[in-house]
N, C-alpha and C positions, 0 to 999 in steps of 0.2 A: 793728282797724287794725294792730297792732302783728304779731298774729301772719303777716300776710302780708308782713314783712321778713323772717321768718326761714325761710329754706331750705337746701341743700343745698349742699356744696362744687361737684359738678358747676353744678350751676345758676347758682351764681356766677360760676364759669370763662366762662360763656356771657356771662354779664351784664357782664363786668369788659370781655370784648372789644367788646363793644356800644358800653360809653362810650368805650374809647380811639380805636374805629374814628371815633367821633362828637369828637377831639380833647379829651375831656374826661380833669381828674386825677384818679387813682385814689388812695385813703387808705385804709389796713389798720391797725387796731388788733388784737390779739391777747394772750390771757389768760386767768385765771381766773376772775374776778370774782365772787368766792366771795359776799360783803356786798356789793351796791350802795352806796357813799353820794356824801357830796359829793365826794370826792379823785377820784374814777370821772367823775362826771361835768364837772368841771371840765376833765377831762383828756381825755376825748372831745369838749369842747364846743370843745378848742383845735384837739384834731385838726380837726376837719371843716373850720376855716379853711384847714388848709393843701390844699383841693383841695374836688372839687367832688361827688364822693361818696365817702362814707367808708361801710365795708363792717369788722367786726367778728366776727370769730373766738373759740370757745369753748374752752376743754379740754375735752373731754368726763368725766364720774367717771373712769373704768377711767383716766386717763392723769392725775389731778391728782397730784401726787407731794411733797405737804408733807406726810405723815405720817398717822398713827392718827385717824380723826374726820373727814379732809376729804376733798372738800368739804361742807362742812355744807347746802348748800342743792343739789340735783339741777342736773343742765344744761339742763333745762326750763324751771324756775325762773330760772334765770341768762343761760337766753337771754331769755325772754319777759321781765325784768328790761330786758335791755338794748336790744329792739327796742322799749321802750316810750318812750325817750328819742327827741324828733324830730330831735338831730343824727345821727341813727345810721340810716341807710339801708336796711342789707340786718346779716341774723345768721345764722351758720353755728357748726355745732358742730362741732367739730374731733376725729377720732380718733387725735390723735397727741400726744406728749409736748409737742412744738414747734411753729415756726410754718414748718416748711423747707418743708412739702408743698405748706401756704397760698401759700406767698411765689411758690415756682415754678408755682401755677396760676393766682393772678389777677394775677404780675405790676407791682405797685406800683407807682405813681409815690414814695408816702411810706409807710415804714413807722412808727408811731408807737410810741415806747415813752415810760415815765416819767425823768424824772431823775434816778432812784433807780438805776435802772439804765447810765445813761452811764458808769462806771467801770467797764470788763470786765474788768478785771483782779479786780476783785472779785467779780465774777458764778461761783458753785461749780461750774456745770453747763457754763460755756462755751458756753452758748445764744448769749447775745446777739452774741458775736461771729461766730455760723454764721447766725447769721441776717443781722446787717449784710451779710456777704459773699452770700448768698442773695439779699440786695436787689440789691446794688450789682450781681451777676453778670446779672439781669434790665434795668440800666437808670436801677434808683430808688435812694433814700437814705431815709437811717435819719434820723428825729427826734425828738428826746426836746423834752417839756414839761415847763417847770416853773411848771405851777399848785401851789397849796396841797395836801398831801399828808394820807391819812390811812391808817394801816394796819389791811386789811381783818382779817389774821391778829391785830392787836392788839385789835381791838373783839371780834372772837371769841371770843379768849381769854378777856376780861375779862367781854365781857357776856352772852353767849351757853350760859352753862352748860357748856360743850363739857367742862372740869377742874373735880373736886369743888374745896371750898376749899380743902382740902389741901395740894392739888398747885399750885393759885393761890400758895397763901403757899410754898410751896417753889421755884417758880419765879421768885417776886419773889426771894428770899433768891441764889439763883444769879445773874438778874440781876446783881445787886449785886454779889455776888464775882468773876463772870468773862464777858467778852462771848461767843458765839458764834464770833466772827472770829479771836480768839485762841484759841479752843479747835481750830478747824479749824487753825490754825496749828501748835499743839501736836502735832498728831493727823497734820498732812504730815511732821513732825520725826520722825514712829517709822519714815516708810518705808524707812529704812534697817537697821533690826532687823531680824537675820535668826532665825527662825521657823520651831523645828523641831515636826511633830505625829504623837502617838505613840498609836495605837490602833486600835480594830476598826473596819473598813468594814462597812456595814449597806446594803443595799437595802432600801429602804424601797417598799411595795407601796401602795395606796388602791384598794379597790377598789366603786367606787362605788353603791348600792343604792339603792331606794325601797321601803319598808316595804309587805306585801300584809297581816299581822296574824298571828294565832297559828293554827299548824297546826291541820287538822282530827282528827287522830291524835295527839295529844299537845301539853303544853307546849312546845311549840318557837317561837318566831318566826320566820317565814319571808316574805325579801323577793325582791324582782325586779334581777337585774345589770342594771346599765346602761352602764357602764365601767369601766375603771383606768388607773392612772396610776402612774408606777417616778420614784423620787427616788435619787439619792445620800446616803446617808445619813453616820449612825457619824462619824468623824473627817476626814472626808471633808466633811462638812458644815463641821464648824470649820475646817478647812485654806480650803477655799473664802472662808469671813467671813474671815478671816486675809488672806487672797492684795489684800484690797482694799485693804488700809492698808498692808503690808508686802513689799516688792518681792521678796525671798527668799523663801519657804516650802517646806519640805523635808516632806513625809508618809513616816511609814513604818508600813505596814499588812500586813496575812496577808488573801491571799484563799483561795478554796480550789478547788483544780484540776477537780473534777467538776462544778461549775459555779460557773467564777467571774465570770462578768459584766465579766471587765476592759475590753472595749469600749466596755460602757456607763459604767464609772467614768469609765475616761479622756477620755471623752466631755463627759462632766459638769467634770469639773476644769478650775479657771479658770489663765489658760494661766503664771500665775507661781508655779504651782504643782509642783516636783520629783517626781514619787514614788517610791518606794523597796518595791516590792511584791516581799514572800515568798509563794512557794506552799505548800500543805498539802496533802498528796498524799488524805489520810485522811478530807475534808470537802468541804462546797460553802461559797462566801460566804455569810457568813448574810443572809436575808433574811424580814422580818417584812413578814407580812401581814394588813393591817387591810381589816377590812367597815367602810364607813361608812354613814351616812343623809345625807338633802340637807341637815343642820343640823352635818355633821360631825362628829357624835356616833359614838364605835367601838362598835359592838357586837360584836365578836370579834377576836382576832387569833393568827394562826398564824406560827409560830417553824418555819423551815426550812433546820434544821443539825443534825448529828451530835450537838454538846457535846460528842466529845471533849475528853481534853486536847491542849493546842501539843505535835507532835511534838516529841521531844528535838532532833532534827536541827536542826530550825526553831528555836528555841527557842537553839539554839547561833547560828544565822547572824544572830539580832537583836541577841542580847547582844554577838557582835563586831563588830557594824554601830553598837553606841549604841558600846563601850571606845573605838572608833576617831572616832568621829565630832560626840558628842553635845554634848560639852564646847564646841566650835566652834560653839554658837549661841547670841545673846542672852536666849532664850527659849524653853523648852520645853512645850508645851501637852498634856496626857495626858488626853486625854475617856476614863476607863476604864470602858465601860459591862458589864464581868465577863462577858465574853461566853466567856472563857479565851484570851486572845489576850496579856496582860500576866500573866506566870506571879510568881511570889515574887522570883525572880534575878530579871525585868527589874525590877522595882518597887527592888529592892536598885543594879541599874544605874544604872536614872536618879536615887535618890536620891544616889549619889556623884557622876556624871557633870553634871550639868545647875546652869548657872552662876544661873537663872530658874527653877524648875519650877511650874505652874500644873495642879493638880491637878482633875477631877471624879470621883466614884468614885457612879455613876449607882447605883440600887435600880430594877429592873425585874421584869419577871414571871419573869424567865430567872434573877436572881442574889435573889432576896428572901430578907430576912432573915440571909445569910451574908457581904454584900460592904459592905465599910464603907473610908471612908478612912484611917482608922488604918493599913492595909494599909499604908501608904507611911512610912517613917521620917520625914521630911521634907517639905517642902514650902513655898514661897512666899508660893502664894496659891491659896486655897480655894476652891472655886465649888461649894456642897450649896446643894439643897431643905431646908427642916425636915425630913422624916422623915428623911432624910442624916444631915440634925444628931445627929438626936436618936438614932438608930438608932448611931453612933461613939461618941456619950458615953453611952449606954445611960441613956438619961434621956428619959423620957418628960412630962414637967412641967414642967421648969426652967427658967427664962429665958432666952430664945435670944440675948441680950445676954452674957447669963454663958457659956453655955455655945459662945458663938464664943469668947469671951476664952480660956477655960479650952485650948479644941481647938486656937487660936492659938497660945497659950504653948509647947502640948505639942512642937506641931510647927516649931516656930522659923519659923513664917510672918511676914508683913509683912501680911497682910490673910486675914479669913476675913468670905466675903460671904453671905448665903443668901438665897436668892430665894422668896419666899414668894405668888405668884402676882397675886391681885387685892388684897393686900396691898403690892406692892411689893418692895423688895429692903431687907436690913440688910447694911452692910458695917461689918467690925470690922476696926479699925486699930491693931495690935498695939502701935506704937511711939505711947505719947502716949494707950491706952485710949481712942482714939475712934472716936465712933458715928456714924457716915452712914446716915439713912436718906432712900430715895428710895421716893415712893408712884408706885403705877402711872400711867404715863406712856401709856397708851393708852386710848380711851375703846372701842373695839369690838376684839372676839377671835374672827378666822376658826377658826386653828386652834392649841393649844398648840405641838403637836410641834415642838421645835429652838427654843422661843422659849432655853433652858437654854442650849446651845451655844452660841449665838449672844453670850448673855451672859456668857458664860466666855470668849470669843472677846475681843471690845471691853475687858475690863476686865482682861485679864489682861495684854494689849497694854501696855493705856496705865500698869496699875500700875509692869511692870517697865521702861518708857519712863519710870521717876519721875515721872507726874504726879501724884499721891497718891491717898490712898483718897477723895477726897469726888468726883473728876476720872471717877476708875474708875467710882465709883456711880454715876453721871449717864453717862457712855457708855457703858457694858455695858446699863444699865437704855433706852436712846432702841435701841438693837440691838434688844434685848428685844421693845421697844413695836412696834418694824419688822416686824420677824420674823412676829407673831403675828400681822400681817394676810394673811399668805400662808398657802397651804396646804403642810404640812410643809416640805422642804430646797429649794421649786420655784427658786429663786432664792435665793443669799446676799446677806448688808445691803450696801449699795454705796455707796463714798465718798460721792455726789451724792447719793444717797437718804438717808443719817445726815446730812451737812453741811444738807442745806434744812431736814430737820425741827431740828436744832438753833434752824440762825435761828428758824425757825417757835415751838419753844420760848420762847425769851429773846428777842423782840421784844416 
């Protein structure tokens, strides 16, 4: 019975004009409906009073947008959930973020939302207000119910397994110290920091495979192309996460003249983004190219650039471009991933120059073993991996508690954070010897690449915006969580995409 309510948008359109032609009211619900329970259907069961068929729209997965883990139950399930209810007529699953596409094909007489939602001003995403006008432009009005409420994201959390205990008892603790609302609050207050980024641009290649097995002629593996895919990578990524919380963003980066890709850069940069591009007569952009498998696993990757060193010439036009300029920004963010694009003078530069400096000094296959953050006199705030850590204080054992304290001290930072994967992140807070730690905040991992950035991004922001190191660990770590459901720089974290999953968090 139930599965023959649920059809298609088209088909709907067809059916929505059937009833109005027949004088009858049309009623649209729209949503997630991640858990069914009572708050759901009370709230449906009020709908369908106000009109005489009521017609129910789904998110589809690809478009639910609360974070790492959701939807926890498929849109199969959550339709065939909600066509099972007899106030609920007809079920369509929706391919879009919102309900604007819904609204303008069947038309409304009522659109129904909860009471939770009647304050738009409170609403992060500005939906509910595009939609009201969506109805109203059609004809109809918007309604909100207020039956008994239950939160589907709350029972998830709690009962659902979805956060080890962990993370349960760390997100109760947050809870308790800060709302959501106030933190998106905090978080609009930085957009006036202006946000300078200093480092290499990287194209990042994927290029996508499905495994055939091992060569007939030799130990090789050998798979089948099936696509690729070209990202923005290098500081270029972080400038991007940047651009969303902070209305100034200044990049300055070296491409390289025999092929530098600036089309496609400039292409990719989000538009309050400045750049400030040198060329390099003597190189191409670098650009890393990874083989992957369908599980996103790399099996290879190819590094295509000279490694020179920065021209002298070049090398001169950065360092008078930071004397001049660098001091004039709230914050300075330096992803140094040692590619030879931040020579000894610039690192001497911006350790005088920069009022914020927010340091990464990346260990990859191109600088191993030789590139440490020590390189830098100075610094802020720290954003290493363990081997980072450990590879600067040439310690291989020691307590990563201690040995942030110690690398903090050296370097007259305010925080040194390290991000330790499925472990979570430590952040050490120089003034006061305190320890924030945050455990992983994501329960599924598409792909690592940029989850790093991304975190150096959010948390270096909010440090030097003074909201403290516990403020930092919790928004650099929810980027983090974001990030790692995409695959590598496809997209940066987006104000609406971090503010829902916070709520999503601390509800």
């Amino acid at each position: 019975m139930s599965s023959r309510k649920i059809t298609t948008l088209e088909s709907l359109t067809a059916i929505a004009q059937q009833w109005r032609d027949a004088g009858k009211r049309l009623v649209l619900c729209h949503g997630t409906f991640d858990l069914m329970h009572a708050g759901h259907i009370k709230h449906l069961q009020r709908a369908r009073q106000e009109g005489d068929l009521l017609i129910v729209t789904v998110t589809a997965d690809a478009y639910v947008n609360k974070g790492p883990g959701r939807p926890v139950f498929p849109q199969t399930i959550r339709a065939d959930s909600l066509a099972a209810l007899s106030c609920v007529d007809y079920v369509a699953i929706n391919s879009a973020e919102t309900a604007l596409n819904v609204i303008a094909a069947l038309r409304p007489d009522i659109y129904v939302k909860g009471g939770e939602y009647q304050d738009e001003a409170a609403d992060v995403t500005g939906n509910i207000r595009r939609e009201r006008e969506a109805v109203e432009a059609v004809g109809g009005a918007i309604f909100f119910t207020h039956e008994e409420t239950f939160s589907s994201t709350q029972l998830l959390n709690n009962f659902f397994g979805i956060f080890t205990e962990e993370t349960k008892s760390y997100l109760a603790t947050m809870r308790d110290a800060v709302s959501a609302e106030t933190l998106i609050e905090q978080l609009n207050q930085l957009r006036s920091l202006r946000v300078l980024v200093v480092g290499d641009t990287i194209v990042d290649e994927y290029c996508y495979t499905s495994p055939l097995g091992q060569s007939g002629k030799g130990n090789v593996l050998a798979v089948r192309y099936q696509d690729e895919e070209r990202f923005a990578g290098g500081a270029v990524a972080v400038a991007n996460h940047l651009a969303g919380f902070s209305d100034a963003v200044t990049l300055l980066s070296v491409l390289g003249s025999q092929n530098s890709y600036q089309d496609f850069i400039q292409s990719k940069l989000q538009a309050s983004v400045t750049p400030h591009f040198f060329m390099r007569d003597d190189d191409q952009t670098l650009v890393k190219r990874r083989f992957v498998d369908p599980d996103m696993a790399k099996l290879f990757e190819v590094y295509l650039y000279s490694g020179h060193p920065l021209p002298t010439a070049v090398e001169a036009q950065l360092l008078a471009w930071l004397e001049a300029s660098a001091a004039d920004f709230d914050l300075v963010v330096v992803p140094d991933f040692g590619n030879g694009m931040i020579t000894p003078a610039m690192v001497a530069a911006l350790g005088k120059q920069a009022r914020f400096l927010a340091v990464n000094a990346q260990i990859n296959a191109g600088n191993r073993c030789y590139h440490a953050v020590t390189r830098y006199p100075r610094a802020d705030f720290l954003s290493l991996n363990e081997p980072e850590l450990r590879l600067a204080m040439h310690n291989a054992s020691g307590s990563l508690d201690d040995l942030a304290a110690t690398l903090g001290q050296r370097m007259g930072a305010q925080g040194v954070a390290v991000t330790r994967g499925t472990k979570g992140v430590l952040l050490h807070e120089v003034s006061g010897a305190q320890q924030h730690e945050v455990p992983a905040l994501s329960t599924r991992v598409i792909d690592r690449i940029g989850a790093g950035d991304a975190f150096l991004s959010l948390a270096a922001l909010t440090l030097a915006g003074g909201l403290g190191g516990s403020v930092a660990a919790f928004i650099g770590s929810v980027a983090a969580a974001l990030e790692v459901q995409t695959v590598c720089n496809r997209e940066p974290v987006a104000p609406v995409q971090l503010f829902k999953y916070l709520k999503t968090l601390l509800k």
